[in-house]
N, C-alpha and C positions, 0 to 999 in steps of 0.2 A: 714458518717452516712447514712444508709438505709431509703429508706421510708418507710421502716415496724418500726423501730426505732420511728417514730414522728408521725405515725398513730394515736395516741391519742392526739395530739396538734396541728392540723390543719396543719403539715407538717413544723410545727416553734421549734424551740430549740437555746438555749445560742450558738451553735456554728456556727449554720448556718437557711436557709430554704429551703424545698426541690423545683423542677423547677416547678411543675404548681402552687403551696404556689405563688411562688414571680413570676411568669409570669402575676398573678392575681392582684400581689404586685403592678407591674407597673403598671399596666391598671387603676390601685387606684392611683397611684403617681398622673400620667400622667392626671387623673380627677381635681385636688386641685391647675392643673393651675391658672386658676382665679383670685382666692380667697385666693392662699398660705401663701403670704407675712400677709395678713390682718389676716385670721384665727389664723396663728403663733404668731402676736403680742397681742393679744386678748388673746392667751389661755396661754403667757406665760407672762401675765400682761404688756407686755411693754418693757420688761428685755432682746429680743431675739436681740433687736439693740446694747445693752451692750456686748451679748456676745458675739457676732460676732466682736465686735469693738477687745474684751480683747481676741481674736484668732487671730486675726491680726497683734497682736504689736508682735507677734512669726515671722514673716515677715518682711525683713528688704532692702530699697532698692537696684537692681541690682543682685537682688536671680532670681534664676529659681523657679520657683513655679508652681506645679500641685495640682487641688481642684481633689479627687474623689467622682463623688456622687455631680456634680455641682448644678444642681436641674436648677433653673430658675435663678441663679444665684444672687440669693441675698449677698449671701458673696462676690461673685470674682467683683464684681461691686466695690467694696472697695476698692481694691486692686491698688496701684497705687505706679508706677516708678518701674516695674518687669516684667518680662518675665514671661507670665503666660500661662497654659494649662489647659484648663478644659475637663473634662470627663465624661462623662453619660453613661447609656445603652440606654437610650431613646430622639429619635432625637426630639419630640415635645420638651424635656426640652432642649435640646440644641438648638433648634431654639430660643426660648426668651432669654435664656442665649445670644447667642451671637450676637441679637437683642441689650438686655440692655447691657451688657458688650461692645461690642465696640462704640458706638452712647458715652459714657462715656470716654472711651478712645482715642477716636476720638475726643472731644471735649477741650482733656488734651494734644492735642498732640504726644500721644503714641501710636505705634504698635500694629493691630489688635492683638485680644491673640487669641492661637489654642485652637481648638476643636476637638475632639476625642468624636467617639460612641465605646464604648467598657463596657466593666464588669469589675468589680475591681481584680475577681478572673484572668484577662487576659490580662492585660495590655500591648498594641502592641508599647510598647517606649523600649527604650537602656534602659542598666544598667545603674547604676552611673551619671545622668541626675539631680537630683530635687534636690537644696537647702533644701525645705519642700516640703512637701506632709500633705495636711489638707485635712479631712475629714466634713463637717458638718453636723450631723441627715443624714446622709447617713450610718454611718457605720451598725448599727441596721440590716439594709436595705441588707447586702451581702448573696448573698447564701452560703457560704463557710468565715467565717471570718478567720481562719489559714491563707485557700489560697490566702484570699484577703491581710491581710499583709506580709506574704511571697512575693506578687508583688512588694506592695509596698515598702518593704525591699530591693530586688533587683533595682528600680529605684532611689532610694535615693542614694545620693555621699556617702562615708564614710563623719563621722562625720555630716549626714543629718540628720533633726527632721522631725517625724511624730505627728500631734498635732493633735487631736479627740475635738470635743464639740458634744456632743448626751444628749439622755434622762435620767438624773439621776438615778441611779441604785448603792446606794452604799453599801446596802446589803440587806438582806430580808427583813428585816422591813423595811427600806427605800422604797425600792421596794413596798411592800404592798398600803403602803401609795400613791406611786405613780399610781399605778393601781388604786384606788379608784376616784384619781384625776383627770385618762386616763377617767374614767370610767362617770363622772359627770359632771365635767365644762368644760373639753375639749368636750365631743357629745354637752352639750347645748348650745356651743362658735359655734361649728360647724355648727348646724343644723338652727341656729337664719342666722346667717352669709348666707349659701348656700343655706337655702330654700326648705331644701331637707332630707326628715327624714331615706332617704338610702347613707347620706353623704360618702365620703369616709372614712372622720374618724375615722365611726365605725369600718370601717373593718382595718384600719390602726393602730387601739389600738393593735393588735394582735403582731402584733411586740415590743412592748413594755412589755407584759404581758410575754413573752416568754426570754425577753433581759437578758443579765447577770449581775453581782455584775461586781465592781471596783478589786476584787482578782482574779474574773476567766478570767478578760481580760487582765489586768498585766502581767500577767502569759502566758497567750497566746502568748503574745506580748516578752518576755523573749522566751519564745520556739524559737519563729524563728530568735531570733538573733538580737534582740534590747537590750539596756542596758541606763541605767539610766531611766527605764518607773516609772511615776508617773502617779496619779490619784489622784483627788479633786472634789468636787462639786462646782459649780458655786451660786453664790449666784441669787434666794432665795432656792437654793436646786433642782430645777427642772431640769439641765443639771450638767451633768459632763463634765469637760477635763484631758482629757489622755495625756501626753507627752514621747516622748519612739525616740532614738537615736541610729542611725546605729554606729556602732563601729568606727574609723579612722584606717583606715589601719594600 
């Protein structure tokens, strides 16, 4: 898709965002260092340690496992007795990432986990590599989502799962409702918390206003060559998970 195509959406759409959109994107990520983990539990009452726990139990030990979209790593810190790779575009979140991630690992007795700067549209690993591939509130975040699971289709073994937790979206009305939600208690969770009435998370609702339904991702995710995808909301309704499985040879 063109940038004359999303010239009226700030360069955001269900399928992807155009490059200076999400160049901007990051420079916003890369702000909510700080204060991420705190903001996140705040604005999703409490719930966001649930549902990283219930994305986890899709992980099982002695897997290869790649996070896309590690952030500061609040998931892969969990992650324990696996060979793990985390990936970012942005080396500030891969510096705390693997700051906390191995100071944990190292403490358990296991094996630094790799890191990789890359895009999810471009993932520079082998094919047929990753047990799972989990995404967490990163996938929203891809400029290209086709291309970005088309990679990760490629990296996954046959018979590999890709597992999604992101922002509920399970069809327009849901949606609606979630934008009101982006729109109210997430800016006032934000702006009490950071102190700062140009927080990122205004600008960061944008991606969520723009995100698709539970059908148009299914479906995506079908396109390139997944089977058995599912899609649920997470309880209280504010995150969805996606599940979606490379074929067996």
């Amino acid at each position: 898709m063109t940038m004359s195509d999303r010239s009226d959406t700030g360069g955001f759409d269900a399928s992807g965002i155009d490059e200076d959109a999400w160049t901007e994107l990051e420079r916003q990520l890369e702000a909510t260092i700080p204060v991420y983990d705190k903001v996140n539990k705040i604005m999703t009452l409490g719930f966001d340690k649930g549902m990283r726990k219930h994305v986890r139990n899709h992980a099982k030990p002695g897997m290869n496992i790649l996070e896309v979209g590690c952030g500061p790593g609040s998931f892969a810190v969990g992650l324990e007795g696996m060979d793990l790779t985390c990936l970012d575009p942005s080396a500030e979140m891969l510096k705390v990432c693997k700051r906390r991630v191995d100071e944990i690992r190292s403490q358990k007795g296991e094996t630094p986990a790799k890191y990789v700067e890359a895009i999810a549209e471009d993932i520079p690993l082998s094919d047929n590599t990753f047990d799972r591939v989990f995404c967490l509130f990163s996938f929203r975040d891809f400029k290209d989502k086709k291309k970005g699971l088309s990679e990760i289709f490629r990296v996954l073994k046959p018979g590999g799962q890709l597992v999604i937790c992101d922002a509920g979206k399970a069809n327009w009305l849901h949606g609606l409702f979630g934008r009101i939600y982006m729109a109210t208690f997430v800016q006032w969770v934000a702006r009490i918390v950071t102190k700062d009435p140009n927080h990122p998370w205004k600008w960061l609702a944008r991606t969520y206003t723009h995100y698709g339904t539970h059908s148009y991702y299914k479906q995506l995710m079908k396109d390139v060559g997944f089977e058995e995808v599912k899609a649920r909301l997470l309880f209280p309704g504010m995150s969805s998970r996606f599940k979606a499985r490379k074929p067996e040879l």
